[in-house]
C-alpha positions in Angstrom: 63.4 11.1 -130.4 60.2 13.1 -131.4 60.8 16.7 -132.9 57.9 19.0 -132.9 58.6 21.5 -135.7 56.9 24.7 -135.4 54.2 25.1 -138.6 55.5 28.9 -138.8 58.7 28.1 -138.7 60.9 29.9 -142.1 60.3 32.8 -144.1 57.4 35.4 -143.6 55.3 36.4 -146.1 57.8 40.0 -146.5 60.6 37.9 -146.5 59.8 35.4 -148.8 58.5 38.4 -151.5 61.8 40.2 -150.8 64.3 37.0 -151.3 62.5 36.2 -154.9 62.4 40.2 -155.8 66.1 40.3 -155.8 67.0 37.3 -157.2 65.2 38.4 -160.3 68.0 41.2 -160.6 70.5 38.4 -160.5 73.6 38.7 -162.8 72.1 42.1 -163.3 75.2 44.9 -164.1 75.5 47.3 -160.8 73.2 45.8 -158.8 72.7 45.9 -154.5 71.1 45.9 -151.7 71.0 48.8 -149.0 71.8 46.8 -146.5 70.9 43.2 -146.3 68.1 42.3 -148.2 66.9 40.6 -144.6 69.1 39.1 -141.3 70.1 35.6 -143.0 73.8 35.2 -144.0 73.5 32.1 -146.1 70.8 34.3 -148.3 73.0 37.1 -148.3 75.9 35.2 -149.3 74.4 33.3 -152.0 72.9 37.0 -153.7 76.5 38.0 -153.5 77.6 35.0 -155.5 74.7 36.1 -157.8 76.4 39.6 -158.3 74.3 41.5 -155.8 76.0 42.7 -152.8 74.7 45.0 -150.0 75.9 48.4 -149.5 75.2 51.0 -146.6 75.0 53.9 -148.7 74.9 55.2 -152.1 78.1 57.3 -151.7 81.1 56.0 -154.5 79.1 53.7 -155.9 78.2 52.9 -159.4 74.6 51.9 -158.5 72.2 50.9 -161.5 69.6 49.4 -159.5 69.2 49.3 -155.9 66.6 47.0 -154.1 65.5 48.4 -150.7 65.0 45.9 -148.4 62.3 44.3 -146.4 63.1 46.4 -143.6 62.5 49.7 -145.2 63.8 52.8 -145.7 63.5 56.7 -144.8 61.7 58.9 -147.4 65.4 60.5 -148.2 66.4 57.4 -149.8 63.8 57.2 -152.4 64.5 61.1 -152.8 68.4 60.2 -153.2 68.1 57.5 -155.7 65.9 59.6 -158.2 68.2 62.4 -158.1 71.2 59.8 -158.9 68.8 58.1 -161.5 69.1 54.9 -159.9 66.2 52.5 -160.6 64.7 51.4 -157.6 63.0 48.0 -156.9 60.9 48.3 -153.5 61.0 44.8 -152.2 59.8 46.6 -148.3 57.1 44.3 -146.4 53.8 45.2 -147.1 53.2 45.9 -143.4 56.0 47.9 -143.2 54.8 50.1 -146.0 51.4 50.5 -144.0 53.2 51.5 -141.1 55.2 54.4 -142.9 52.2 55.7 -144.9 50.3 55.5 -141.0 53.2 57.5 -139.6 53.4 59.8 -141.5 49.7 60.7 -141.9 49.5 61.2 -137.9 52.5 63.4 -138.3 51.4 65.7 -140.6 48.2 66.0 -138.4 50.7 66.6 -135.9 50.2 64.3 -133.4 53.3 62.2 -131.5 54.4 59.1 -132.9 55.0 56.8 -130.3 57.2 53.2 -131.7 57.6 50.2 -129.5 60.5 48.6 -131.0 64.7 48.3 -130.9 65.6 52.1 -131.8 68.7 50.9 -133.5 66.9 47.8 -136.2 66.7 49.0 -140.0 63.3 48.7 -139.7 62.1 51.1 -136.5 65.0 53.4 -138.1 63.4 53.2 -141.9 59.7 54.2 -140.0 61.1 57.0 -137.4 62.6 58.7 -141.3 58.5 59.0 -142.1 58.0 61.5 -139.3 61.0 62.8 -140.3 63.6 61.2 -137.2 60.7 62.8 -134.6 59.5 59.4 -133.2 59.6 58.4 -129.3 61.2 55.2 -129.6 60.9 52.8 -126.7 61.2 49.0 -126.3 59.4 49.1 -123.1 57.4 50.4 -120.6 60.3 51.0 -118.6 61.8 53.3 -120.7 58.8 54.9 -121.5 58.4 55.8 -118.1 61.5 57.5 -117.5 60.2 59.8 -120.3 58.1 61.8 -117.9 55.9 62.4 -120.1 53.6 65.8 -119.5 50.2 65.6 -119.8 49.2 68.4 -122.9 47.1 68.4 -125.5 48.8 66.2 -127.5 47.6 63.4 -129.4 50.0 60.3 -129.8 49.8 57.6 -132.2 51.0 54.4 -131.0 52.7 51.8 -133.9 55.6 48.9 -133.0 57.8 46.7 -134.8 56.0 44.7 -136.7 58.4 41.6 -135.5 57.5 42.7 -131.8 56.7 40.9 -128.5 53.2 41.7 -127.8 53.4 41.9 -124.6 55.5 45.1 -124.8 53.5 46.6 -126.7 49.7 46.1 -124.4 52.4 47.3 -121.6 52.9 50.7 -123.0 49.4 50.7 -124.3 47.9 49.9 -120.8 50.3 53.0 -119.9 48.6 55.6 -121.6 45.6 53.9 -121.2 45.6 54.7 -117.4 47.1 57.8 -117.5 44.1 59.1 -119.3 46.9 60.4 -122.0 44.7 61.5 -125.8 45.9 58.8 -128.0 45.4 56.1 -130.7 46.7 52.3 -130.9 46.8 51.1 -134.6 47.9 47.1 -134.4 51.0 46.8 -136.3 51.9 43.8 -135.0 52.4 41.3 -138.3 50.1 38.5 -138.2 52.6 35.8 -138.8 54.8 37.4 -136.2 52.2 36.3 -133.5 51.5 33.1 -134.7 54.6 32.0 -134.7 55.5 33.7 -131.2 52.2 31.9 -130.1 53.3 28.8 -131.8 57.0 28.8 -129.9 55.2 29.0 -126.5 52.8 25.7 -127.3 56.2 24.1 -128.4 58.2 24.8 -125.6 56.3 24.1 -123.3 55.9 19.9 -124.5 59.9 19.9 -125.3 62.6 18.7 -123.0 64.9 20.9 -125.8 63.9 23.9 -128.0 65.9 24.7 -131.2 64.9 28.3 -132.5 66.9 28.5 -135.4 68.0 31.7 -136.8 70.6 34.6 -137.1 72.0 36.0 -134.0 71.1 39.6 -135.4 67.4 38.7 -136.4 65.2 40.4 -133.7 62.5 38.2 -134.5 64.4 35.2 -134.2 66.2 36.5 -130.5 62.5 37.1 -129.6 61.3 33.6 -130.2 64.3 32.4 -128.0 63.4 34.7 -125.4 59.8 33.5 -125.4 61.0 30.1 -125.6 63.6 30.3 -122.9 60.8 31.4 -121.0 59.0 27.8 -121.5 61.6 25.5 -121.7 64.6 26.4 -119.9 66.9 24.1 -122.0 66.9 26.5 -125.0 69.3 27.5 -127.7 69.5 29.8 -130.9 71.4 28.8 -133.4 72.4 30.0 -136.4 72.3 26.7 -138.5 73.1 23.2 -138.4 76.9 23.6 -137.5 76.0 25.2 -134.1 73.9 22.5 -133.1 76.1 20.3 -130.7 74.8 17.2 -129.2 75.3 18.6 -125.5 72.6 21.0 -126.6 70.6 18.0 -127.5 71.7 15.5 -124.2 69.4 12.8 -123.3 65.9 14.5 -124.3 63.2 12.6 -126.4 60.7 15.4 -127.3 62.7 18.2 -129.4 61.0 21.3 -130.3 62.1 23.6 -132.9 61.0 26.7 -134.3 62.7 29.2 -136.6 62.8 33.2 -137.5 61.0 34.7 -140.5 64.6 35.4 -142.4 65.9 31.7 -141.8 65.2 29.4 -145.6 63.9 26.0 -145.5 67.0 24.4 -146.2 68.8 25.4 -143.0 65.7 24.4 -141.1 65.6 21.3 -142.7 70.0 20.6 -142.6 69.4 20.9 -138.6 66.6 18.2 -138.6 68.4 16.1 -140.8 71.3 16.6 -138.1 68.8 15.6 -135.0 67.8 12.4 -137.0 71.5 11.4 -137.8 72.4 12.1 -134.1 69.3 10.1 -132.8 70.7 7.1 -135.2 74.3 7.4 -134.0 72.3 7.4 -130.5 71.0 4.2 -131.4 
C-alpha cells in the first residue's frame, strides 16, 4: 500500500493562531468561545475540558473573557462586549480581518458588496455584519443570475469566502465581467486554501482511494471532497480515524489523503496509523 499525504493537509495558518490563542486562556475563570473556536470537535472538546466552552451569545452569561473565533464576527459584537466589560481576545484569521476592514471601506463609499460564499457559515455571516447585513450573498453564478440584476450606476465590490472554490468565484467574476457591470475583484481567496484545493486534485487523480479528512461541518474540508470526488470517484470524508472502514479502503494500493484546515495533526496521523495497521492485517 502507498499513501500519498497531501503536504497542506492540517491546520491553516488562522487556525493554528486561533487553537494556541485560546489555549492560553485555559483554566482561565469565565472563559468562552462565541461559537466554536473553528469546525473540529476533538479541539473543541479538549478546550472544554480545559474550562473553555463555546457559547452562541452573550445573553445569561457570566463572561470574563470571550475569544472570537477564527471565523469572525459582526462589528456589534465587539460593541456588545465593551459595553458588558468583557475582555476580548480576537483570535479572527488575519485574512478574515482584511476582508472586513475591505468591506466596509467599499460600503461606506457606497458601493454593493458582492460575497461568493455559503450565506449561512460564521464566517460570510461575521463579514455581511461589516456592511452592516447589506451584502449580496451568492455561492454561485446560478444564483447570482436569478438576481436580475439592473444595470445602474452602481459600483460593486466583489470579496468570497476565504475557504472558497475558486472556480465559483472566476464564474461570477466572468459574470460581471461580460455584462459590462462597474465593479472591482479584490482576491480574498486564502493562499493556503488554494494550495491545498490544488494539492487534492494532483492527489486524486494518482489514488485508486482518497481520504479527505475532516469535520462534516467544515466547508473547507466538504470542498476538498467535492474537488476530490471529482478526480477519484472512490472518495470519502471522514471525520477521523473511527469512520475509516476497510470497505472504504478495498483492494487499492495507491491511497491519497488530504485533510481540512480545522483538522490537528494527531487525527491525520491516528487514520494513517490505521491504513498501515490495515495494510499489515492485509498482509
Amino acid at each position: 500500500m502507498k499513501i500519498i499525504l497531501a503536504k497542506t493537509a492540517g491546520f491553516c495558518f488562522g487556525v493554528k493562531r486561533a487553537v494556541e490563542m485560546a489555549f492560553k486562556h485555559q483554566n482561565t475563570l469565565n472563559t468562552y468561545t462565541l461559537g466554536p473556536i473553528i469546525h473540529n470537535d476533538t479541539v473543541i472538546n479538549h478546550l472544554i475540558q480545559k474550562g473553555i466552552s463555546p457559547i452562541d451569545n452573550l445573553e445569561n452569561k457570566t463572561v470574563n473573557t470571550l475569544i472570537i473565533r477564527s471565523h469572525g464576527v459582526k462589528p456589534e459584537i465587539y460593541e456588545e462586549a465593551k459595553s458588558k466589560d468583557i475582555q476580548l481576545v480576537d483570535a479572527t484569521c488575519p485574512y478574515v480581518k482584511k476582508i472586513h476592514r475591505l468591506v466596509q471601506e467599499h460600503y461606506t463609499k457606497g458601493h454593493r458588496i458582492v460575497i461568493v460564499g455559503n450565506k449561512t457559515h460564521p464566517e460570510v455571516e461575521g463579514i455581511n455584519g461589516w456592511a452592516h447585513n447589506d451584502c449580496i450573498i451568492i455561492k454561485d453564478v446560478v444564483e447570482l443570475e436569478a438576481l436580475n440584476l439592473t444595470q445602474s450606476s452602481t459600483k460593486y465590490l466583489i470579496v468570497a469566502q476565504t475557504t472558497y472554490k475558486k472556480e465559483s468565484v472566476e464564474q461570477v467574476v466572468k459574470w460581471f465581467d461580460a455584462k459590462n457591470y462597474a465593479y472591482q475583484y479584490i482576491n480574498t481567496i486564502c493562499n493556503a486554501t488554494k494550495e491545498r484545493q490544488q494539492e487534492a486534485v494532483d492527489i486524486a487523480k494518482q489514488a485508486e482511494c482518497m481520504l479527505v479528512i475532516g469535520s462534516h461541518y467544515s466547508s473547507n474540508t466538504l470542498k476538498l471532497y467535492e474537488i476530490s470526488k471529482a478526480y477519484c470517484a472512490n472518495s470519502h470524508c471522514i471525520a477521523d480515524a473511527d469512520e475509516l472502514t476497510r470497505e472504504m479502503v478495498g483492494n487499492c494500493e495507491n491511497i491519497g489523503i488530504t485533510a481540512g484546515a480545522s483538522t490537528p495533526a494527531s487525527v491525520i496521523d491516528a487514520v494513517t496509523q490505521k491504513l498501515l495497521k490495515m495494510n499489515q492485517q492485509e498482509a
